[in-house]
C-alpha positions in Angstrom: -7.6 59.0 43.8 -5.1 56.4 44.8 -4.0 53.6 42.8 -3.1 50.8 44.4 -0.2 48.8 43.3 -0.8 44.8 42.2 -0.7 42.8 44.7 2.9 40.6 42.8 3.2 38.5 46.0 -0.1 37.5 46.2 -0.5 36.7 42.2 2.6 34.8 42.3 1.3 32.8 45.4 -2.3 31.9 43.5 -0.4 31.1 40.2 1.9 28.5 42.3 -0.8 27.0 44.3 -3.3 26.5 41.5 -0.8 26.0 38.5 -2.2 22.4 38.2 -6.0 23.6 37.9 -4.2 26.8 35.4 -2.5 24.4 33.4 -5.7 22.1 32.6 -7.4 25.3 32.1 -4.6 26.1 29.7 -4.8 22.9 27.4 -8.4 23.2 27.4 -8.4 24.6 23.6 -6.1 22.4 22.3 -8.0 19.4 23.4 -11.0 20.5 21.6 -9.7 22.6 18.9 -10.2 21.2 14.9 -7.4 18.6 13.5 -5.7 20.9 10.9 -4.0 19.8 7.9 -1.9 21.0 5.3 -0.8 20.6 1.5 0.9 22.8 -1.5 -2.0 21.2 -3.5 1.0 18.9 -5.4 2.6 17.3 -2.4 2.2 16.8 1.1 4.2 19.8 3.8 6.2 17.0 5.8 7.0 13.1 5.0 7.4 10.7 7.8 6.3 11.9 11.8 8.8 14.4 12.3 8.3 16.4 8.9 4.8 16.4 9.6 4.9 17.4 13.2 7.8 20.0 12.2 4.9 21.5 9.0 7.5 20.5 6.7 10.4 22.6 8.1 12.8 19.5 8.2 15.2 19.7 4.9 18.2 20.5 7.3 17.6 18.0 9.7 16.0 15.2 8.1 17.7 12.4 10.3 15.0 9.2 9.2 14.6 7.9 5.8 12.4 10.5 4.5 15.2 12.4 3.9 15.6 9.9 0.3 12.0 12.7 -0.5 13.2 15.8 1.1 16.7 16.3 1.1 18.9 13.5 0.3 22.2 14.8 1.8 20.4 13.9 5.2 21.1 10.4 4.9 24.6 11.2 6.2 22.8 11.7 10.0 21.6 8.3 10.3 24.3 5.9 12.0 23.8 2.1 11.5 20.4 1.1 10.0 17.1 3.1 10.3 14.1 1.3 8.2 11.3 4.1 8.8 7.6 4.0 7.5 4.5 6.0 7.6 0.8 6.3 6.5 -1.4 9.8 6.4 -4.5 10.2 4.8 -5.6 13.6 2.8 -9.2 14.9 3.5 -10.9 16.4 0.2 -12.7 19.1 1.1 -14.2 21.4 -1.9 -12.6 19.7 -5.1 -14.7 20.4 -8.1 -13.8 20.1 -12.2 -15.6 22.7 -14.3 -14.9 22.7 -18.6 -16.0 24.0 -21.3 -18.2 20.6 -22.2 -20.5 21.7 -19.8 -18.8 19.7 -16.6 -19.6 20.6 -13.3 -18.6 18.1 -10.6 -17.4 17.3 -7.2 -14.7 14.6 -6.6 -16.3 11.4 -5.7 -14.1 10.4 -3.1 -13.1 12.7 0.2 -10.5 10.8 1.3 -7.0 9.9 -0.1 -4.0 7.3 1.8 -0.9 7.8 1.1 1.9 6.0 2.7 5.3 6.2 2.5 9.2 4.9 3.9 12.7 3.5 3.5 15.4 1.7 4.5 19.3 2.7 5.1 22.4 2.0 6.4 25.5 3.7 6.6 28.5 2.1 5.3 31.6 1.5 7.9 33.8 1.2 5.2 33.1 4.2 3.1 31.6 7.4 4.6 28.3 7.2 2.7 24.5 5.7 3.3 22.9 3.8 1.1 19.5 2.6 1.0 15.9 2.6 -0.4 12.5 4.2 -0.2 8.9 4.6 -1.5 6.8 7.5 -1.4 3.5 9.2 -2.4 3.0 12.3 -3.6 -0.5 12.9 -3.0 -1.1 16.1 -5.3 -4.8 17.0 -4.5 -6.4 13.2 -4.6 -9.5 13.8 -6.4 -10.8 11.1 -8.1 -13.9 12.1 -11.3 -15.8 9.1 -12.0 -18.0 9.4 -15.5 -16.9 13.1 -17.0 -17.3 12.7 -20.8 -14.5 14.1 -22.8 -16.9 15.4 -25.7 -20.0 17.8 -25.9 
């Protein structure tokens, strides 16, 4: 029994002529896989785009204004004036509050906004930013309407 070698020429030569039609084929399950989002159940992974986008791996290069939440020594990396804002919204999924009065209940809303940013500037004459911002911090967003506090 002989085994033939693989054809590596004539792989390489399909890959390069169909790379386009590979490619789509290849971003086919991202385009229709699930949105997928993440909390600590106290605050949000990342503020602002790039936290977000980075799953909150960002302290050491925080280089917008949600550095002011993160990591503040990341103000020095903005040069001249950056005013930054975002928005994001938290999906509750299976929130419940159980006590011992006999309370059993889901959280009437499913969906929490949260929003966030700041504005800084970097002083010429001193080598320090200054500046301001406002941000949520989520935690799990559950809202209990009507739980009575007594037996």
């Amino acid at each position: 029994m002989v085994i033939s070698p693989i054809p590596w020429p004539d792989l390489m030569f399909f890959i390069l002529k169909n790379r386009k039609y590979l490619t789509n084929l290849g971003l086919l399950p991202v385009l229709f896989s699930p949105m997928v989002f993440a909390t600590n159940g106290i605050n949000l992974i990342g503020f602002g785009t790039e936290s977000t986008l980075m799953g909150g791996a960002d302290i050491a290069v925080a280089r917008d204004t949600s550095a002011f939440n993160t990591n503040p020594a990341g103000l020095t990396q903005i040069h001249g004036q950056a005013f930054d804002s975002f928005a994001s919204t938290l999906r509750t999924f299976d929130l419940s509050h159980q006590d011992s009065f006999g309370n059993d209940k889901h959280a009437d809303n499913k969906y929490t906004f949260l929003g966030g940013g700041g504005y800084a500037i970097s002083l010429e004459s001193l080598p320090c930013t200054a500046g301001s911002g406002l941000f949520s911090q989520g935690g799990a967003g559950g809202v209990f309407k009507n739980i009575p506090d007594y037996p």
